[in-house]
C-alpha beads as a LAMMPS data file, in Angstrom:
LAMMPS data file: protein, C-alpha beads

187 atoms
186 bonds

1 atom types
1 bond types

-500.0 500.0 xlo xhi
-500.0 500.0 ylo yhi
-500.0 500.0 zlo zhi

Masses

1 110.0

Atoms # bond

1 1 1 0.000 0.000 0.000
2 1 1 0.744 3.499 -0.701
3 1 1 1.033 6.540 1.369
4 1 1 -2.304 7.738 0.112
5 1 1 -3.919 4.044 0.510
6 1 1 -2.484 3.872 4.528
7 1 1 -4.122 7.700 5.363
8 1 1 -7.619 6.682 3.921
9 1 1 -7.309 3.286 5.842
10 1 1 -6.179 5.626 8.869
11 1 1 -9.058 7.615 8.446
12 1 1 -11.350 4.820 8.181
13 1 1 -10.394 3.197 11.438
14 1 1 -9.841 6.232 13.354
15 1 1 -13.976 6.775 12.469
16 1 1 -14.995 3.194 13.334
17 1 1 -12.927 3.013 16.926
18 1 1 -14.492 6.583 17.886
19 1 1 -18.088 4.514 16.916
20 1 1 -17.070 1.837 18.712
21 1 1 -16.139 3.965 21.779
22 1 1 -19.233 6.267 21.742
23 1 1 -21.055 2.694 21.845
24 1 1 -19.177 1.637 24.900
25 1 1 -20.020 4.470 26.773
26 1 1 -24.099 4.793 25.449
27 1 1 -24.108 0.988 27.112
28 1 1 -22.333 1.972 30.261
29 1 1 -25.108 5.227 30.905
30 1 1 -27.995 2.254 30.310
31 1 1 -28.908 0.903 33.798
32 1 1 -29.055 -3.152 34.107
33 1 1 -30.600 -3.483 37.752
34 1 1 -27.158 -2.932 39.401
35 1 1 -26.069 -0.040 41.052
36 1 1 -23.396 1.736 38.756
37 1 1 -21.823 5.405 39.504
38 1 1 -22.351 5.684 35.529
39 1 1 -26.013 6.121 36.056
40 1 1 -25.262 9.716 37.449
41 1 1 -22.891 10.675 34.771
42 1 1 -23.921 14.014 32.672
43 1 1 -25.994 15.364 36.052
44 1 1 -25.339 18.780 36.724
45 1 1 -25.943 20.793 39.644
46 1 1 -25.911 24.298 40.322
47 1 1 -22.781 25.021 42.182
48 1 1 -21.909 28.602 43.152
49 1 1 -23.519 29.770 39.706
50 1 1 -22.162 27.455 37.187
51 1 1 -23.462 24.411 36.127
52 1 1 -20.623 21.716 37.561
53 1 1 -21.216 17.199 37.254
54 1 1 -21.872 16.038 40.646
55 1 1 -19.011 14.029 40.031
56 1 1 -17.695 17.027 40.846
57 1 1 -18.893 18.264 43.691
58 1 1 -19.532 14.664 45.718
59 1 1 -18.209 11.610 45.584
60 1 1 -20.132 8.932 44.147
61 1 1 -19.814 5.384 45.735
62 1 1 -21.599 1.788 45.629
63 1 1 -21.616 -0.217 48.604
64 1 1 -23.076 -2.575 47.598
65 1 1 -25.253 -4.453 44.230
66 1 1 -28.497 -2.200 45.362
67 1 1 -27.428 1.583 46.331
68 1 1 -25.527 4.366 44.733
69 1 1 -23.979 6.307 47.409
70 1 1 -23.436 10.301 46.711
71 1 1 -21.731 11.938 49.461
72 1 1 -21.083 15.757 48.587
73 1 1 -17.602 17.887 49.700
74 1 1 -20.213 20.645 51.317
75 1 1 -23.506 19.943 53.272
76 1 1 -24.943 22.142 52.053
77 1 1 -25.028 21.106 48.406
78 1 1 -27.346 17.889 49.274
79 1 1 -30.462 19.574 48.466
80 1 1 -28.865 21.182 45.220
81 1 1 -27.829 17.048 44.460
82 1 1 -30.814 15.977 44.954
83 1 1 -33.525 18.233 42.890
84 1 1 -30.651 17.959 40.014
85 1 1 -31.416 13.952 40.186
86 1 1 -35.005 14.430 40.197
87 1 1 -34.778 16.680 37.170
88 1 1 -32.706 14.420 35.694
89 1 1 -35.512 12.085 35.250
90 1 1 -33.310 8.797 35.826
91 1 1 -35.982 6.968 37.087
92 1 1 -34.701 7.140 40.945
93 1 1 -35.818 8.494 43.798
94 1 1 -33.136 10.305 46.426
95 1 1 -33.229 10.223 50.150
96 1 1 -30.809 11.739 52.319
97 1 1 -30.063 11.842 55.703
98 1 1 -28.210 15.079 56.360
99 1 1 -24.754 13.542 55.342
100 1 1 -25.215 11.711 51.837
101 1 1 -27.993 11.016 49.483
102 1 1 -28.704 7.206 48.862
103 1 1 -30.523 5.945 45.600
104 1 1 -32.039 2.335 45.527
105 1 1 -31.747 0.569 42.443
106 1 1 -35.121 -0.890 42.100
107 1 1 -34.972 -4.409 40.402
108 1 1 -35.925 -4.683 36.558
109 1 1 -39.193 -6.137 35.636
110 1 1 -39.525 -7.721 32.740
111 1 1 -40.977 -5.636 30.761
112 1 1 -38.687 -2.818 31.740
113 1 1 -35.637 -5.662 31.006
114 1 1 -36.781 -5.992 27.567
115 1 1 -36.978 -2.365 26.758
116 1 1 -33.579 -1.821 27.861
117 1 1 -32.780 -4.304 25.485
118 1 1 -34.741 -2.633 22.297
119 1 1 -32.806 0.493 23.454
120 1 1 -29.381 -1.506 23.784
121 1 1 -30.019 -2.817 20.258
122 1 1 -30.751 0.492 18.816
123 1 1 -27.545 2.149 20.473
124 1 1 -25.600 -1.165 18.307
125 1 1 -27.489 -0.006 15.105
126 1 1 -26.649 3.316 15.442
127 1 1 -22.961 2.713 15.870
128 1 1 -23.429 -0.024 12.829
129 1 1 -24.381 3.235 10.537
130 1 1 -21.349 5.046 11.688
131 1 1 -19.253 2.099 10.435
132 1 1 -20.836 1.492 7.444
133 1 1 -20.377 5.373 6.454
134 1 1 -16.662 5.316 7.670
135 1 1 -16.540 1.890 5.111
136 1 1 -18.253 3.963 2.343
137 1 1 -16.346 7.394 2.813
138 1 1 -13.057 5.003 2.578
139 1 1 -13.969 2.825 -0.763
140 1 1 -15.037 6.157 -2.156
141 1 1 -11.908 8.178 -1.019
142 1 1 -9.811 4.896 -2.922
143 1 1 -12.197 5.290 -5.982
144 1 1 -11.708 8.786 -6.378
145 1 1 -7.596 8.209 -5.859
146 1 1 -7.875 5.647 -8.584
147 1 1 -9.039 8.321 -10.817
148 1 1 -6.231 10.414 -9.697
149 1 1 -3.804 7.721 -10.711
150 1 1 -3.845 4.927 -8.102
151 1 1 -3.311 1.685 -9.686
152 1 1 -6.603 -0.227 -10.194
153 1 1 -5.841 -2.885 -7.939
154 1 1 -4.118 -1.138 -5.312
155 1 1 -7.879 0.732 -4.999
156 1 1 -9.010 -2.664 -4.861
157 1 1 -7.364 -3.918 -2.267
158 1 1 -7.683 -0.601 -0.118
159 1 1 -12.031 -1.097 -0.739
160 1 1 -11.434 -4.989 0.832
161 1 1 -9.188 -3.999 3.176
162 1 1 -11.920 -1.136 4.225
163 1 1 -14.538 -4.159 4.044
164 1 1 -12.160 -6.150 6.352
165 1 1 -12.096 -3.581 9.215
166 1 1 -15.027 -2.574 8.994
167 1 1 -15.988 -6.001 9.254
168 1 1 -13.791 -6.011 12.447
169 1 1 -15.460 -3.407 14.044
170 1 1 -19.057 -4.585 13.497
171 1 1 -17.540 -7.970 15.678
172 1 1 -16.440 -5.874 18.123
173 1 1 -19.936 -4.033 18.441
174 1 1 -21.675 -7.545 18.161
175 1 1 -19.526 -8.282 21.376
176 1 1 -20.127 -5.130 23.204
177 1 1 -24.288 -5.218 22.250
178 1 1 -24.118 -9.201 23.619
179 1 1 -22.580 -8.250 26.929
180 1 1 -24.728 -5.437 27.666
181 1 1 -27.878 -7.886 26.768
182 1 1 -26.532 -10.699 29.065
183 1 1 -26.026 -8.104 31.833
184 1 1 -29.407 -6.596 31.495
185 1 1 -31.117 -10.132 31.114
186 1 1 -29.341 -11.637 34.504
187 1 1 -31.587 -11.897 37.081

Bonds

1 1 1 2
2 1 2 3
3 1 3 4
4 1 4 5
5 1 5 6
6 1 6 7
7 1 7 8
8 1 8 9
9 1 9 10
10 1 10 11
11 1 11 12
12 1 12 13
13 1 13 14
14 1 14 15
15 1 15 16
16 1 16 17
17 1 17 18
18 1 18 19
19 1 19 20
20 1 20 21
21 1 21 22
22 1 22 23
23 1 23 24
24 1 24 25
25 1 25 26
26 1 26 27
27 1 27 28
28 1 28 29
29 1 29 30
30 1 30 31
31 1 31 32
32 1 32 33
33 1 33 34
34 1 34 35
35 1 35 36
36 1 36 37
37 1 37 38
38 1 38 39
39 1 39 40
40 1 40 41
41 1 41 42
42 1 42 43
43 1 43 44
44 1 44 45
45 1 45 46
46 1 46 47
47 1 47 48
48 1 48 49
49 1 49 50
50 1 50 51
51 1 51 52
52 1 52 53
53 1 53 54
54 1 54 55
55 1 55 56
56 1 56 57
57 1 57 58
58 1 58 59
59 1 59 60
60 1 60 61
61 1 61 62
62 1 62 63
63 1 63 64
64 1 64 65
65 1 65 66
66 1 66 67
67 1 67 68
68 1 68 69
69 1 69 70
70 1 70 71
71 1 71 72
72 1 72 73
73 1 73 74
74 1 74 75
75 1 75 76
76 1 76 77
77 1 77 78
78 1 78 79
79 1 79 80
80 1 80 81
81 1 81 82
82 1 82 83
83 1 83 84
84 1 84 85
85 1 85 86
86 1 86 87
87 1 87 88
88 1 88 89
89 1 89 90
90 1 90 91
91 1 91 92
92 1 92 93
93 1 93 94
94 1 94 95
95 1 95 96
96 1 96 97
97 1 97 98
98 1 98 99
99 1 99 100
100 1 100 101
101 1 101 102
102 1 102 103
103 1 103 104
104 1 104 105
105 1 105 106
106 1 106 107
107 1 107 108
108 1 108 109
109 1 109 110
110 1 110 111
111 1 111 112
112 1 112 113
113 1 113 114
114 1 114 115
115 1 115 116
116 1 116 117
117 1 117 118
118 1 118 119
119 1 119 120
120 1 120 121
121 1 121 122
122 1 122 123
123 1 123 124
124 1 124 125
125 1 125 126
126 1 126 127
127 1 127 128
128 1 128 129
129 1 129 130
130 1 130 131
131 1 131 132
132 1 132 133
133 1 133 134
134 1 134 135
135 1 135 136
136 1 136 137
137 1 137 138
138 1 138 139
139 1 139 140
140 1 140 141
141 1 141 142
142 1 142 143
143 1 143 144
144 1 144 145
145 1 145 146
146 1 146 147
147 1 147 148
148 1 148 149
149 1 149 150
150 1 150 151
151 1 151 152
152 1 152 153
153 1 153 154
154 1 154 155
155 1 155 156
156 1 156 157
157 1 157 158
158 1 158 159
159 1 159 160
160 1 160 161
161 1 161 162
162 1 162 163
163 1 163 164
164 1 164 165
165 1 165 166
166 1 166 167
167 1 167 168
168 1 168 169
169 1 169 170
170 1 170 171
171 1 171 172
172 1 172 173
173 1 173 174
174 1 174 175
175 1 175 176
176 1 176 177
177 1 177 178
178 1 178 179
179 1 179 180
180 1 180 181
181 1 181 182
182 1 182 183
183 1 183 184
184 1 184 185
185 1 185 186
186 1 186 187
């Protein structure tokens, strides 16, 4: 391969791990019955006049399979915590006792286990677009370098090559999407 062929395979990948990774972290913010500190990611709270993660202003604990544990720097930022969880809409309920906030993971139903699932599936699909465009975008960039003088087959080999990884990648959200779905499905 040429210089050319290695920057539009660079490209390629570069697209497909970033789908891959933004599909990682949509599963980890999807809540399988387990208390997880990823469930309070993207909060904010009003701190002082700017909008702050509580990861920032507490810290964020799990004793154990049933409770996330938020235990702010200042006192007096509980009831700031709090409202910013109910307006958050995550489906919990805070209570507090003066020194922490405590939010019970209720258990999944079923119904509630498959529709995490529907929602796991379409988080896979969406990723599955990015790396089919990434694939497409890379056997057109070799196409167009073909007309610009790369040899025919090189530009063949670059388009199965981008087929290759892409096919890769689409293993490697398979993997991620089964995971999640045995997690969420484990009573």
């Amino acid at each position: 391969m040429n210089e050319e062929a290695i920057l539009i395979m660079d490209v390629a990948e570069e697209k497909m791990r970033k789908a891959v990774d933004h599909l990682v972290e949509a599963l980890l913010g999807i809540r399988a019955g387990k208390a997880n500190t990823n469930i309070l990611k993207g909060i904010m709270v009003d701190y002082y006049g700017s909008q702050t993660p509580v990861s920032q202003v507490a810290s964020i604990t799990v004793p154990d399979a049933k409770t996330v544990l938020v235990q702010p720097w200042e006192k007096n930022m509980i009831p700031a915590i709090e409202k910013a969880i109910l307006v958050a809409n995550i489906g919990l309920t805070p209570s507090n006792n003066g020194e922490h906030i405590r939010l019970s993971i209720p258990a999944l139903t079923e119904d509630r286990r498959k529709e995490l699932v529907k929602q796991v599936k379409a988080e896979g699909e969406t990723a599955r677009v990015s790396l089919r465009n990434a694939r497409r975008e890379a056997v057109d960039a070799f196409k167009a370098a073909q007309k610009n003088g790369m040899p025919e087959d090189m530009a063949k080999d670059g388009e199965t090559s981008a087929q290759k990884l892409t096919d890769k990648y689409n293993k490697l959200v398979d993997e991620a999407l089964a995971e999640k779905e045995k997690e969420i499905m484990t009573v």
